[in-house]
Residue, then its C-alpha position, 0 to 999 in steps of 0.5 A: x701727346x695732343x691727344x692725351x692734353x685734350x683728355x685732360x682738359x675733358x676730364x676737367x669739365x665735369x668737376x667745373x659743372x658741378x662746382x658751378x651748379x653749386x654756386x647757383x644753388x647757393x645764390x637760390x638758396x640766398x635769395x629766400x634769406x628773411x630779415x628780422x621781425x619787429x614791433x610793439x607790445x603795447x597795453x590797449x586800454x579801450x580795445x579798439x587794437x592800436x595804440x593811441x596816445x596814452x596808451x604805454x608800451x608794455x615791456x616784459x612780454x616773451x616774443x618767439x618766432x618759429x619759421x617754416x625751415x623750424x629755425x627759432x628766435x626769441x626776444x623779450x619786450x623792452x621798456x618802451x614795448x619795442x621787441x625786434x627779433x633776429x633775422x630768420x631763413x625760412x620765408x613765413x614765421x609763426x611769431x607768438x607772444x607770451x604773457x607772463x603768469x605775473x600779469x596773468x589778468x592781461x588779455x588779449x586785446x579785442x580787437x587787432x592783431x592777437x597773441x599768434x600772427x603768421x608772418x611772411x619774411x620771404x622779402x625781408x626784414x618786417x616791422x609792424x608787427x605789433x599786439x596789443x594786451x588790455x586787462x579789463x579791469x582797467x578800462x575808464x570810459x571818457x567821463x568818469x566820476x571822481x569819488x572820495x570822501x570828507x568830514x564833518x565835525x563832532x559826533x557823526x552818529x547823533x551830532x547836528x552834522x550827522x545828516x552831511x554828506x561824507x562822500x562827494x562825487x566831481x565829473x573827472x573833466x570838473x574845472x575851476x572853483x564852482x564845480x558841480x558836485x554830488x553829495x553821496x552818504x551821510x555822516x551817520x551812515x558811515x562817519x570818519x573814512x579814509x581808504x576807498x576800493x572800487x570793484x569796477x565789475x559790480x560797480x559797488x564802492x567801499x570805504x574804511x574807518x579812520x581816525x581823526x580829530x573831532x570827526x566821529x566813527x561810523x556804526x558797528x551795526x550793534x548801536x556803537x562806533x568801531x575803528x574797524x568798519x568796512x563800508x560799501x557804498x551803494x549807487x543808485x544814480x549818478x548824484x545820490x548813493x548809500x551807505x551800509x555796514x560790510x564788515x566790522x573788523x575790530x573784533x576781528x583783529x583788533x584795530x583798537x578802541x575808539x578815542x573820541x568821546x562817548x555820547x554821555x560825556x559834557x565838557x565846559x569851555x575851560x576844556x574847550x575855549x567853548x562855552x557852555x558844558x555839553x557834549x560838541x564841547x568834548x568832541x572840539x576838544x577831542x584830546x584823547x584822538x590826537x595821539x592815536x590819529x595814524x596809529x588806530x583803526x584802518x589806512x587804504x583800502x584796495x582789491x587785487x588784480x581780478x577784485x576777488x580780494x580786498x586788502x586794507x592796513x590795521x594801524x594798530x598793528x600795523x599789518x596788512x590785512x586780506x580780505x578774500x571777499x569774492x567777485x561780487x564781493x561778500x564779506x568773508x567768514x573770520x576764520x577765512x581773513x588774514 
């Protein structure tokens, strides 16, 4: 009767082996559990691979890690640029991030981390784990100049102001009341415009015709006005700059007819409060320009993401208008606008 209790009791020790065998595997295999990546998606303005004070975080980016054991995990960037994905097993991670075609002009940032990083998750959770996207296009050195245009008054073609300056440029850190300026175009060059594009890559600045009371049009390059001009300005230095005809889109899309007077007009001072009869008496006057302010010629002017194509609104339709211009910009053939 002993004998066969010990038997049993030898027979039990294998089974208790195994099982602890097992629970020390587990505990092993517990010890190379990782914790979760985390980080920050962020737009990298000036390259330099961290992410200064102005520089925001960009939400929307794919996040996908893939460990050594193939598990994955996924995430998307939040508002703020922060992501943080689940926790993996494996103990090193491919973790890759994702452009979306929308913001298909991001690029990697030139310096830092880039889209791929390897990443060892064998002790735990990792954060850091950032990277930083830029789209060219929007870079700014430090001391840019601000360009934007003005008016001056009557026939900007042939009037006594036709020699004044239209566009000015101010440094961006200009402050107070006496400011140093530049006067870039002349009136004559480009007269009355509004919308200003800047294709940074050419470094070539365009304007659009517009529509105001006693300010005159600019040249259609066919000895007339047009509200449908399209200017580049050209810079030769930081204080001086011309301008010249791109295109003229009146007879292209109709942005409708010139309300201002015509050189030949002469007005007295009964139409005016001027006195005398002659031609800056019409245009002081400028009653058929009132109703059509708005409602005329072109509105803003900008290029797309790569500068390849300009966009401008025909206030006389109301559409909006794609130029496909090209990088460096050149104006496109009629049949080719949109």
């Amino acid at each position: 009767m002993t004998h066969h209790i010990r038997r049993l009791v030898k027979g039990r020790r294998l089974p208790l082996l195994l099982a602890s065998l097992i629970i020390v595997l587990l505990s092993g295999r517990q010890a190379l559990a990782a914790g979760a990546i985390s980080g920050t998606v962020f737009r990298d303005y000036n390259a330099n691979g961290g992410q200064d004070t102005a520089e925001p975080g960009l939400s929307g980016i794919i996040i996908t890690a893939i460990d050594d054991l193939g598990n994955s995990a996924t995430t998307t960037s939040g508002a703020d640029g922060s992501y943080t994905l689940a926790s993996l097993a494996g103990s090193a991670a491919r973790v890759e991030f994702t452009v979306p075609s929308s913001m298909a002009a991001v690029q990697d940032g030139a310096a830092g981390a880039t889209s791929v990083q390897f990443v060892d998750i064998s002790g735990g959770d990792v954060g850091g784990v950032d990277a930083s996207f830029n789209n060219p296009t929007h870079y700014c050195h430090s001391t840019p100049l601000l360009f934007t245009t003005c008016f001056v008054g009557l026939d900007n073609q042939t009037g006594p102001f036709s020699a004044e300056a239209v566009t000015v440029a101010v440094s961006y850190g200009a402050d107070g009341t006496a400011v140093s300026k530049s006067h870039m175009t002349a009136a004559s060059e480009m007269g009355s415009a509004f919308g200003v594009a800047w294709q940074a890559s050419t470094g070539r600045i365009f304007t659009a015709a517009y529509i105001k009371t006693s300010t005159g049009l600019g040249p259609n390059g066919s000895g007339s006005t047009t509200t449908g001009g399209i200017y580049e300005v050209t810079v030769a230095t930081a204080m001086t700059a011309t301008a010249s005809l791109f295109l003229d889109l009146h007879p292209i899309v109709d942005t409708g007819a010139d309300p201002h007077p015509a050189p030949t007009d002469s007005c007295t001072s009964a139409a005016s409060g001027v006195g005398g009869s002659n031609n800056n008496n019409c245009w002081w006057h400028d009653g058929g320009a009132f109703t059509t302010v708005g409602k005329r010629g072109l509105g803003d002017l900008d290029f797309n993401a790569d500068q390849t194509v300009l966009y401008t609104v025909n206030l006389n339709s109301g559409e909006l208008v794609e130029l496909p211009v090209g990088n460096p910009a050149a104006a496109p053939a009629p049949g080719d606008i949109n």
